[in-house]
N, C-alpha and C positions, 0 to 999 in steps of 0.2 A: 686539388689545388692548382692544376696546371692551367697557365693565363688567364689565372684568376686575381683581381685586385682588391685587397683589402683596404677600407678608408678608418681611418680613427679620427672622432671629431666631437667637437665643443666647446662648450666657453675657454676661455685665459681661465690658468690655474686649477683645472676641474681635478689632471693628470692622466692627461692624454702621453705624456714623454714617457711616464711611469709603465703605461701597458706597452705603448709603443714597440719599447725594446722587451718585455717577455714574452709580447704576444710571438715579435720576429725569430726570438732565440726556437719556441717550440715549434715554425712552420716552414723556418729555413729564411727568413723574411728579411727584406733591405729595405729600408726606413726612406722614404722619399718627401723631402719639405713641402707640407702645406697650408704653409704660412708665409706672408707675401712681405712680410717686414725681414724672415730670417736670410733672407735671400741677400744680405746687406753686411759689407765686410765691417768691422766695429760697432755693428747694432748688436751686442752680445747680452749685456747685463741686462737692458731695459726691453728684449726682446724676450729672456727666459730662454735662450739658444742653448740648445746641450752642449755640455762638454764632451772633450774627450773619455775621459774618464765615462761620464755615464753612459755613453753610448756600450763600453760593456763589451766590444768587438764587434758588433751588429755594424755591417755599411751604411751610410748615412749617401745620401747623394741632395744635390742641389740648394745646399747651407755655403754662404759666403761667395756667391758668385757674381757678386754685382760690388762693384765702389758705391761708395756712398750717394755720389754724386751722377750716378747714373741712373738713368730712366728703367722701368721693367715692367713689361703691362700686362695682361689676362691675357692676351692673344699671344706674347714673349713664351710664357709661363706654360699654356697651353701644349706648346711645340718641345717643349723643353721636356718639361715632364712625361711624355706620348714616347717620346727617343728613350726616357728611360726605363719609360716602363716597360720596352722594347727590348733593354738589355739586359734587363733583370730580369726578363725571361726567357732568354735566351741562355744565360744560366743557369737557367733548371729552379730557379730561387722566386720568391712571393713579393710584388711589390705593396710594400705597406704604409698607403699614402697617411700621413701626419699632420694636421694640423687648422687652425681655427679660422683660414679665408675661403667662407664658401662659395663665392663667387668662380673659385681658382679651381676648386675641388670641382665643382659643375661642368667647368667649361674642360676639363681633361677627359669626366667621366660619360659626357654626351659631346655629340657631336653638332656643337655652335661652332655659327660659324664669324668671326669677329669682321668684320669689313669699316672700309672709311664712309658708311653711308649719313650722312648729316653734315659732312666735312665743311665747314665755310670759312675761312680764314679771318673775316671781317666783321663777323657775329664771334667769334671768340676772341682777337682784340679788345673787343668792347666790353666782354666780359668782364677780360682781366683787367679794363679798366676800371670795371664797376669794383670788382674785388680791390682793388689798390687805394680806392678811394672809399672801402669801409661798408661797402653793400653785403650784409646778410645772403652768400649767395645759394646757401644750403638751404636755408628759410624760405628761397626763393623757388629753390626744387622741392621743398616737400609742399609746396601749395600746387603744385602741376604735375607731380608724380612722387609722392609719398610712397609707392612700393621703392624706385629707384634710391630715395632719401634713406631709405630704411637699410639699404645695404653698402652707402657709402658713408665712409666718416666725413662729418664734419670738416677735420682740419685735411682731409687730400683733397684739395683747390683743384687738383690738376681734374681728377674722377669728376668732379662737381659741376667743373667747368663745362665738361666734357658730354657731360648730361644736357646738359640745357643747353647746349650749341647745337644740339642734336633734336632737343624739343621746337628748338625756335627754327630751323631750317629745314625740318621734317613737317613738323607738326604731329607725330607722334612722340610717344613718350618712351625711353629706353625697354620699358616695361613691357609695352605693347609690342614693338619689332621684337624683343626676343620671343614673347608667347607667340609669335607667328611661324618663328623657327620650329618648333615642335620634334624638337630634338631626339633621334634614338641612341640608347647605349653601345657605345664601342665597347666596351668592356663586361665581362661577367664579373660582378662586382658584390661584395656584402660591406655592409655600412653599419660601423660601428661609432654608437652617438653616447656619450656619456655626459650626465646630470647629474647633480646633488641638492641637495638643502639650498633656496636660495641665500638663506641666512647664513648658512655654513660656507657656500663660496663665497660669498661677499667678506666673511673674514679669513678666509684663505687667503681673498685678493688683497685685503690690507694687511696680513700677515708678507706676504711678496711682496709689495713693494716699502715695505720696513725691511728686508735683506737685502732687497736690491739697493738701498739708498746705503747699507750697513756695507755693502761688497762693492761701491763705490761708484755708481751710477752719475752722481754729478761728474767725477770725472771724464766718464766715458763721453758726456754730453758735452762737458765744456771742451776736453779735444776736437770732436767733431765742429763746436763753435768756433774756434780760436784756427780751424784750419779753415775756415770762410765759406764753410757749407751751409746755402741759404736758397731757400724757396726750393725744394726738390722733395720727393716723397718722404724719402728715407727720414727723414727731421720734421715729417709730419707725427711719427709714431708717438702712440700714448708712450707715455718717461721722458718726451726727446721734446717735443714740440711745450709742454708746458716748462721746463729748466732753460729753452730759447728765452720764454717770457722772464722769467727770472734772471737772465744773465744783464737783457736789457732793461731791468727795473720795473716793469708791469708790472709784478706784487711781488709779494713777500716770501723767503725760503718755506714757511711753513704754509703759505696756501700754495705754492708749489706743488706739497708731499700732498695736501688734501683734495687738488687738483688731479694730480696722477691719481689718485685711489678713486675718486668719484669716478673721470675718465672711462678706468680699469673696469670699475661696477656696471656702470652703461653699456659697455661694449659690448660686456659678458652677456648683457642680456638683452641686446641687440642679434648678436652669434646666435645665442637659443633659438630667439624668435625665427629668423631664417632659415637656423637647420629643422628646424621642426616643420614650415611652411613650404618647405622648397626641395625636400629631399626625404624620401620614407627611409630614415633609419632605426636600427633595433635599438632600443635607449637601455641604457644601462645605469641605474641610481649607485650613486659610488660615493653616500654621503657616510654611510658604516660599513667595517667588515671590509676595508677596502682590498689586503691581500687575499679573502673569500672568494672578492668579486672579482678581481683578476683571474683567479685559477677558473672562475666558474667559466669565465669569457671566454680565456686559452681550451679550454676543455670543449668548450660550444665550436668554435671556429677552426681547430684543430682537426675538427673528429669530419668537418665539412669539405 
């Protein structure tokens, strides 16, 4: 186990938190966020952020380290997480990275390198003009680089914008400068991917966001509203950015919740698509038998 890093990953809701903290309890393991919304002080409910309580004693590192209102990018996230996993080995203890932005997970576990190549200041004004003035601009990247479409959401403007500033004053496509990276592993690393039933997570996911709306998620979104947090990542997140729509009258409480779930459904199977495409890891079906398939996993990775 020594300066080895374990990754847990897959869609929203599969129960990645759930192995998380057994797999750490049996390897000596500290729990490292690998999720780019959790990183966000009062994104808690609509995030699925563990508690204290479940964490169980297990260390948790890099949850809650950003304001709302602050920026945090892949290259941020990159440095951030490399220092911890630095320290947690330095403790004799397993870093057990967590979570479903595999963009984030990538760039820790190879060696990209993020630069300001594409940078034009005057091609992204105009962007965000198009954006301000109602231009489809995600639409506008998956017709000149549908790999890159495929791994940003829709509502992070900023990612989006970012892309295509990059396509128009390059003339390559995000997709293409990174495949030329041809990155090797910093890390000696095992990749754990966990799937289910598509059927069965998809009501999982609408099971979650019926607790979260029950454990008071509008709240948490209308403070974040009502304190003047607008146009920034954080309030892009699925739960957050659809209750924006609702506060200012764009529809209704109930296409709100059916919003968020569709959202939640897509995403999930967005997540799939890319860990499956972008990263050999060992898949583990965790549609039955789930504490089975836990022990089976702690057992497999344990004994490694």
């Amino acid at each position: 186990m020594k300066n080895k890093v374990i990754v847990i990953a897959g869609p929203t809701a599969v129960g990645k938190t759930e192995l998380s903290i057994e797999l750490s309890k049996a390897v000596n393991g500290e729990v490292i966020n690998g999720d780019a919304m959790q990183v966000y002080k009062g994104l808690n409910i609509g995030t699925a952020k563990i508690t204290q309580k479940e964490m169980d004693g297990v260390p948790h590192h890099l949850f809650d380290i950003k304001e709302p209102d602050q920026s945090f990018s892949a290259a941020e996230y990159q440095v951030a997480v490399r220092e911890k996993i630095r320290e947690v080995h330095d403790r004799g203890a397993v870093p057990v990275l967590t979570g479903g932005t595999g963009l984030y997970i990538q760039s820790v576990l190879y060696d990209y390198q993020f630069s300001d190549k594409g940078k034009d200041d005057e091609i992204r004004a105009e962007l965000e003009k198009e954006h301000e003035a109602g231009v489809d601009l995600h639409k506008q990247l998956s017709e000149l680089d549908s790999q890159a479409a495929a791994e940003i959401h829709p509502n992070n403007v900023r990612r989006v914008i970012r892309a295509l500033e990059i396509i128009k004053s390059t003339g390559k496509s995000p997709s293409e400068l990174k495949e030329q990276q041809q990155p090797e592993p910093l890390f000696h690393h095992e990749l754990i991917g966990l799937d289910m039933d598509r059927d069965v997570l998809y009501e999982r996911i609408n099971l979650r966001v019926d607790l979260m709306i029950q454990s008071g998620l509008e709240a948490e979104v209308r403070a974040l509203y009502d304190a003047g947090i607008r146009e920034v990542t954080s309030v892009q997140a699925i739960g957050y950015k659809e209750f924006y729509d609702y506060f200012e009258g764009k529809v209704s409480y109930e296409q709100t919740i059916d919003k968020i779930k569709q959202n939640s459904r897509r995403y999930a199977k967005r997540q799939l698509t890319w860990f499956r495409n972008k990263m050999r890891f060992t898949w583990f079906d965790m549609t039955e038998n789930r504490e089975k398939k836990i022990k089976e996993i702690i057992d497999y990775f344990a004994g490694n």
